[in-house]
C-alpha atoms as one frame of an Amber mdcrd trajectory, in Angstrom:
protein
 -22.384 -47.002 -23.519 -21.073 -47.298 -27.474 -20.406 -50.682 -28.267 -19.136
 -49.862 -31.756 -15.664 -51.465 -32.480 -12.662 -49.553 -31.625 -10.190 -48.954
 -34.260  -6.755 -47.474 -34.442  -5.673 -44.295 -36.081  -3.507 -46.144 -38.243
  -5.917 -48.744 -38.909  -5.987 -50.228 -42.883  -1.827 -49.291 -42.808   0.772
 -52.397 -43.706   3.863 -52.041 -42.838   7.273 -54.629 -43.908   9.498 -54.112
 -40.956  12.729 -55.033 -41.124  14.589 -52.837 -38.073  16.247 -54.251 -35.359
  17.866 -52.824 -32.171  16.009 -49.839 -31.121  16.120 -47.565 -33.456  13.402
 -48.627 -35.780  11.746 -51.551 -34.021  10.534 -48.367 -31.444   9.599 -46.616
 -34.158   7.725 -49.273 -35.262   5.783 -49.838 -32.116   4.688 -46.661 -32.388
   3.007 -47.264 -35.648   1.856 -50.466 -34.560   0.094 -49.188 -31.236  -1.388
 -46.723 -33.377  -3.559 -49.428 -35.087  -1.206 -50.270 -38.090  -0.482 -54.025
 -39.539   3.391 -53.920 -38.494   4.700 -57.341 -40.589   8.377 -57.922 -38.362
  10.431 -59.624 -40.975  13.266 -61.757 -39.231  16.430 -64.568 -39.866  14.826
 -67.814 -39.884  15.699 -69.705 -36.707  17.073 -67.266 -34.265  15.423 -64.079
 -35.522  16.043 -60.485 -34.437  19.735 -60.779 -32.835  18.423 -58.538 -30.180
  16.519 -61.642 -28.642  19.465 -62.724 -27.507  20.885 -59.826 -25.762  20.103
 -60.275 -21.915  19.837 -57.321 -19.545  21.565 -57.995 -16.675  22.372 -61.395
 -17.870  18.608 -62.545 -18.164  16.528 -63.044 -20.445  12.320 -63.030 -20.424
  10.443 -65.901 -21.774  13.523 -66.717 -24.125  14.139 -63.099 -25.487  16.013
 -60.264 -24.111  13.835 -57.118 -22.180  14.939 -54.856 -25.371  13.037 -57.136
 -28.013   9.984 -57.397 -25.380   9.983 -53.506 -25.220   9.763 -52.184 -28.533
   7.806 -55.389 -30.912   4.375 -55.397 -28.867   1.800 -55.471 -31.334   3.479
 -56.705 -34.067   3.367 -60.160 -36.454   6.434 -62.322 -36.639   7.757 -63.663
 -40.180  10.834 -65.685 -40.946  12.327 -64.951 -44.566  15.571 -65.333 -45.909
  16.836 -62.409 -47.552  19.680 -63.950 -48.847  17.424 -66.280 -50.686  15.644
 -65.415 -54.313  12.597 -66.427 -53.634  12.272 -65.167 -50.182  13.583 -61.866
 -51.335  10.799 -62.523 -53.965   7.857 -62.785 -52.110   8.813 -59.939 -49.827
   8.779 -57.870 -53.085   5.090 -59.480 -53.951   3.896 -59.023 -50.654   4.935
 -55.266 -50.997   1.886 -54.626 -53.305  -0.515 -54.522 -50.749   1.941 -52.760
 -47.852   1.929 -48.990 -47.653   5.385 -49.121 -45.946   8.546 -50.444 -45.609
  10.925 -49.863 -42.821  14.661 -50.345 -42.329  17.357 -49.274 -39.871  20.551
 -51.591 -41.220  24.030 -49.219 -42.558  23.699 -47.786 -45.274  23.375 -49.743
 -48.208  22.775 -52.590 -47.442  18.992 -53.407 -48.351  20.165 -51.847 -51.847
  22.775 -54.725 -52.144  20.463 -57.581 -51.133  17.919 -56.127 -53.638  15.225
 -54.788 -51.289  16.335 -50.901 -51.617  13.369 -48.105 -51.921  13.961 -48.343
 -55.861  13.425 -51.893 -55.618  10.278 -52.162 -53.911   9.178 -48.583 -55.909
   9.161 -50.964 -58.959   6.267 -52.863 -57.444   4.753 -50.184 -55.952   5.026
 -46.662 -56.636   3.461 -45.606 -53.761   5.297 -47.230 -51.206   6.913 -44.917
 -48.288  10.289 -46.847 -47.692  11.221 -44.831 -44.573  15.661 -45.259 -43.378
  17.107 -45.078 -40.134  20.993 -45.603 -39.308  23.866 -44.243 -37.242  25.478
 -41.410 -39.606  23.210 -40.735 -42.607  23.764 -42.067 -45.647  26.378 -39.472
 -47.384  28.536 -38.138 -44.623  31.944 -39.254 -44.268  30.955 -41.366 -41.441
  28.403 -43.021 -42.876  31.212 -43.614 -46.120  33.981 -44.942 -43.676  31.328
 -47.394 -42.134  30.967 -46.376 -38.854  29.133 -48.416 -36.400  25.849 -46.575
 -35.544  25.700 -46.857 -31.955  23.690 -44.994 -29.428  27.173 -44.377 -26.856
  29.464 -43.749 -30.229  26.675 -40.723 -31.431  26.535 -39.421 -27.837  30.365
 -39.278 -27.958  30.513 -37.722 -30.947  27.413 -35.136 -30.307  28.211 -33.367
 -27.694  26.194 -34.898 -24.909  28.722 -36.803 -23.025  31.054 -33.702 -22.722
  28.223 -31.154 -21.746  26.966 -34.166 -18.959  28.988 -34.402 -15.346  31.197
 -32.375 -13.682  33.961 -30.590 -15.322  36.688 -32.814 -13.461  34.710 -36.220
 -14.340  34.929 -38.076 -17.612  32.291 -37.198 -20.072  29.256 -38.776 -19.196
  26.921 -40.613 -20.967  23.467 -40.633 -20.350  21.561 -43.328 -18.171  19.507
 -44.366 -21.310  19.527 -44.295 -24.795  18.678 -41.185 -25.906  20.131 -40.742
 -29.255  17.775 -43.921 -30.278  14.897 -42.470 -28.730  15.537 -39.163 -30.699
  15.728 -40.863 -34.124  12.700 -43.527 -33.758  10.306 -40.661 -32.702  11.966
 -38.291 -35.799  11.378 -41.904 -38.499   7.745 -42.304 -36.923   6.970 -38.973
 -37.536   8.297 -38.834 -41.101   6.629 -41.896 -41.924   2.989 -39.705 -40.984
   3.796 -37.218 -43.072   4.725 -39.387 -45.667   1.306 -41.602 -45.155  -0.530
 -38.190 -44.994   1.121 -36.890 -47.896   0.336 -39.555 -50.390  -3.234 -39.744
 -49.111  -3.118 -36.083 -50.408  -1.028 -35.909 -53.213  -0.895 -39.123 -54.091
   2.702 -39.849 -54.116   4.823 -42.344 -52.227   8.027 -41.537 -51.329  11.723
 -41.847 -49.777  12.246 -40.402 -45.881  15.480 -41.032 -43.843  16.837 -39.803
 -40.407  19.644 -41.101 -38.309  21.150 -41.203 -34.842  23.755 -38.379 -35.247
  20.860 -35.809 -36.760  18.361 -36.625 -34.624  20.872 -36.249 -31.072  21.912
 -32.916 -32.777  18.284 -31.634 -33.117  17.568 -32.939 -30.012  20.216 -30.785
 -28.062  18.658 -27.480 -30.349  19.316 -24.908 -27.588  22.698 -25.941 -26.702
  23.438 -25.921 -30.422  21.795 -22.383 -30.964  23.913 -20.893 -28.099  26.961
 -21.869 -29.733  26.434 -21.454 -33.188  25.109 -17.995 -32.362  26.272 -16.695
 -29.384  30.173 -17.896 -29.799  30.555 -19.474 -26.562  31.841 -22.581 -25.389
  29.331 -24.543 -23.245  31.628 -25.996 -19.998  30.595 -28.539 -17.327  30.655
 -26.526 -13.451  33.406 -27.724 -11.284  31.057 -28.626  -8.550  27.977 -30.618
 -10.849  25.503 -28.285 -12.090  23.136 -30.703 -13.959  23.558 -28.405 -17.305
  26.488 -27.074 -18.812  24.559 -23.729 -19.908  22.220 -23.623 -16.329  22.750
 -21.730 -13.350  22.531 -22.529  -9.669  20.912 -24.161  -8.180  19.987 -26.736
 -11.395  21.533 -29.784  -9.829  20.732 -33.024  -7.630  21.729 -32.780  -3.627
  22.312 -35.132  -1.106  19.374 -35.459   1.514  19.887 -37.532   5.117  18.275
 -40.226   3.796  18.960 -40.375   0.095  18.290 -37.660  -2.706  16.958 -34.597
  -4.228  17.117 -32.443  -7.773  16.677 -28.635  -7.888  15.547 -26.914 -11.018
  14.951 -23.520 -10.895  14.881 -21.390  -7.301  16.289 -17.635  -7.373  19.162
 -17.980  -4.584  17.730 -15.434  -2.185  14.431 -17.596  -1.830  16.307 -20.756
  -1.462  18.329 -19.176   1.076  15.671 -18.286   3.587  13.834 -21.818   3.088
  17.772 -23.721   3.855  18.217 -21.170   6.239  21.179 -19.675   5.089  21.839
 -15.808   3.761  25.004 -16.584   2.734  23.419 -18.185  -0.064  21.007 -15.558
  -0.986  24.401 -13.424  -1.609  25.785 -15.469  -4.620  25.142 -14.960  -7.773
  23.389 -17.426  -9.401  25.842 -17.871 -12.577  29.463 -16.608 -11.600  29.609
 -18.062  -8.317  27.600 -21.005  -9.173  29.940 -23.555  -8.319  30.057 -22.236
  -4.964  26.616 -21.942  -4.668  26.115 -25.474  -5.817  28.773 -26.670  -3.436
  26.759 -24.809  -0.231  23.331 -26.138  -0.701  24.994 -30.054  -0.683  25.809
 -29.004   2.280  22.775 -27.959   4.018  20.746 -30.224   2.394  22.195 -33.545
   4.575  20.513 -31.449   7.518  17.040 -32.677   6.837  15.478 -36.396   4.859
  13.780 -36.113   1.590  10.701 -36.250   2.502  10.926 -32.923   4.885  12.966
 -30.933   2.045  10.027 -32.187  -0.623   7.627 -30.974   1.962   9.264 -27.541
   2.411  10.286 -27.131  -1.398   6.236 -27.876  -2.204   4.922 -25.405   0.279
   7.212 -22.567  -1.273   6.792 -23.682  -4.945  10.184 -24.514  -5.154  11.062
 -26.544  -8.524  12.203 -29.785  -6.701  11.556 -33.651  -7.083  12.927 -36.178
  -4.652  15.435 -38.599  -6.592  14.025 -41.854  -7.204  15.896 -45.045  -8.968
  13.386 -47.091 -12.046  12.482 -49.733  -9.654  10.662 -47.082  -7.265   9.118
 -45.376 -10.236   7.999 -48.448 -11.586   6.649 -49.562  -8.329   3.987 -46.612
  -8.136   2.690 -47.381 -11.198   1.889 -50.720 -10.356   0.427 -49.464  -7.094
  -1.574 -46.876  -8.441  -2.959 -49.157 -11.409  -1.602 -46.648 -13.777  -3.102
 -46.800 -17.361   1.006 -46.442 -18.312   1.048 -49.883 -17.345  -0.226 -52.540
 -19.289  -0.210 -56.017 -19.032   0.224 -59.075 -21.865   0.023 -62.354 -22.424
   2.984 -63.536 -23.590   3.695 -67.386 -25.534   6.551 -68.140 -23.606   6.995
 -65.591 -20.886   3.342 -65.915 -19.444   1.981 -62.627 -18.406   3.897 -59.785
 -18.843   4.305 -55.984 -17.530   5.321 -52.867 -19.876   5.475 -48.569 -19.943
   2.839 -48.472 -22.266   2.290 -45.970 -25.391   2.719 -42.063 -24.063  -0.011
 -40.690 -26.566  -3.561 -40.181 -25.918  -6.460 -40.196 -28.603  -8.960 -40.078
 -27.557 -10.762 -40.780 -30.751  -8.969 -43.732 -32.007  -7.481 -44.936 -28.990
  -4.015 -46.357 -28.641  -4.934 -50.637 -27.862  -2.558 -53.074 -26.584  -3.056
 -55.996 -28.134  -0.125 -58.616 -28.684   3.312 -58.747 -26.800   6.174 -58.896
 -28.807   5.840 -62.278 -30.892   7.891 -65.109 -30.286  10.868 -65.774 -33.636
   8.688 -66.453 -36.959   5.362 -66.791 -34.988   3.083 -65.545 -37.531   5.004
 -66.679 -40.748   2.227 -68.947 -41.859  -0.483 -66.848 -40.982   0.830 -63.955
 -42.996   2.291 -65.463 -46.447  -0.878 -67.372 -46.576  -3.194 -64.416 -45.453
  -0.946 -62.431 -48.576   0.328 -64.687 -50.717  -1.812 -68.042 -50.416  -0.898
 -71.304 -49.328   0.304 -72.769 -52.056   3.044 -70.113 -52.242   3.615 -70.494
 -48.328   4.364 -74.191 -49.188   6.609 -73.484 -52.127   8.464 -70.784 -49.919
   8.818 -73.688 -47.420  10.361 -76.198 -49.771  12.594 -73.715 -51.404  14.007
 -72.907 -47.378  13.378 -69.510 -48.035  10.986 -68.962 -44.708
């Protein structure tokens, strides 16, 4: 067996982080799980306000879940930005990053002095990579719109296309409109990295929450851009405004089941019904919906999921996060992995999705405790005698 030292893809990359939410810290992550030196820049004292945020009114080890979930493998400064020479040293420090990473409105970093020109100045080839809620020139983004995941799935699309047509919109059960932009900023920030390794130049990438959703809901948005229709939620729940029957979730004796895809005829003869087979699949798909609720309360989950395997039907019993989460642990899934935590102890988390098999994805740190490596870092960057100056000035 090779015992040569692992190292990360992303291994010999800085990066000055200075998200919060979910937004960029997840993007981030992803850089940091990838190998990457991700520096988390935070308030002095209470850092990230994110920590605070509980999840059901708890909080793990002193922080909220959120901050545990997206800052694994990261290093924890304190600086005050609102301070000279904390703003200062950030820009000093900035020599030797490769990037710099922000999710705050629009302007801001620009007014406190830390804006891509700003840190350009020091280092040309920096990649100073922007995430917010509504870009930075549309007339949301100019009115000052909060950038919030339920605000862009409002204003999207999603929530009306999601439900039935006589519920309220819907929003989705997590936030997918943050999801969409951190994965669309990480992957920007790799072709920027990859792009001044090859051309030599460093530059400016943004995304935000409203672009991102928009792009993420591509198909719906083709249809109606091309096809002049109007996408409308079925009366009786089909799972997709645009889908036919049976695309949906259906009650079971015992609890739960989704349908994907099943041409009606085939469904019919494994619910036992030919009335069903009859239907068409799209105009009569509320009634078709409507019929297989209920003849699916005849049998539990388990003896549909049987059935529905045997005849390659496109089914998956219903399952709440506490059940999935459960078979990972049982299993010992790789997903899982486990961290020692300062405060918290040992702690569980859905680990990175990729695979490399080269470089491997490592877990190393769980998300750092407020300011945890500030001395480490200034004096690993900047020396101790600036560390101590820093101090004195309250800037850290």
């Amino acid at each position: 067996m090779s015992t040569a030292k692992q190292v990360g893809a992303l291994e010999g990359i800085r990066v000055l982080d200075f998200t919060q939410m979910m937004l960029g810290p997840l993007c981030t992550q992803n850089l940091a799980d990838l190998g990457a030196d991700v520096i988390k820049v935070e308030r002095p004292g209470k850092g990230e306000w994110i920590r605070s945020m509980p999840i059901l009114g708890e909080l793990v080890g002193g922080d909220g879940a959120a901050f545990h979930a997206f800052n694994r493998n990261k290093r924890s400064i304190t600086v005050n930005l609102k301070a000279e020479e904390g703003r200062a040293a950030l820009l000093e420090m900035a020599k030797n990053c490769d990037v710099v990473v922000e999710n705050y409105r629009s302007g801001v970093m620009d007014r406190l002095g830390l804006g891509y020109e700003d840190f350009k100045k020091v280092n040309p080839k920096i990649i100073y990579a922007s995430g917010n809620g509504w870009g930075t020139y549309s007339y949301l983004a100019k009115d000052n719109w909060p950038g919030q995941d339920l605000l862009i799935q409002a204003m999207s699309g999603i929530m009306f296309n999601t439900g039935k047509k006589s519920d309220a919109p819907t929003a989705c059960g997590t936030a997918v409109a943050d999801f969409a932009a951190s994965q669309a900023l990480a992957i920007g920030i790799l072709g920027a990295i990859i792009a001044r390794n090859t051309h030599g130049v460093g530059q400016k990438l943004e995304t935000n929450l409203y672009s991102a959703t928009l792009a993420m809901m591509g198909q719906e948005n083709f249809a109606v851009l091309n096809q002049d229709i109007a996408l409308e939620r079925s009366e009786a729940g089909i799972a997709s405004a645009w889908n036919d029957a049976p695309y949906g979730s259906y009650p079971t004796k015992d609890g739960w089941v989704c349908i994907a895809m099943c041409p009606l005829d085939k469904l019919g003869d494994i619910l036992g019904s030919e009335e069903l087979g009859k239907l068409d699949s799209w105009e009569e798909r509320n009634e078709a919906k409507r019929l297989i609720e209920f003849l699916t309360v005849a049998k539990t989950t388990e003896e549909w999921m049987k059935q529905f395997r045997e005849q390659d039907v496109w089914a998956a019993p219903i399952r709440n996060a506490h059940e999935a989460m459960q078979e990972l642990v049982d299993l010992d899934s790789g997903r899982l992995v486990t961290m020692q935590h300062p405060v918290a102890g040992e702690v569980k988390a859905v680990g990175n999705p990729i695979t490399l098999y080269g470089t491997p994805v490592q877990t190393k740190s769980a998300a750092p405790t407020v300011g945890q490596h500030t001395e480490e870092v200034i004096t690993e960057m900047l020396g101790e005698d600036t560390y101590r100056k820093l101090s004195e000035a309250g800037a850290l």
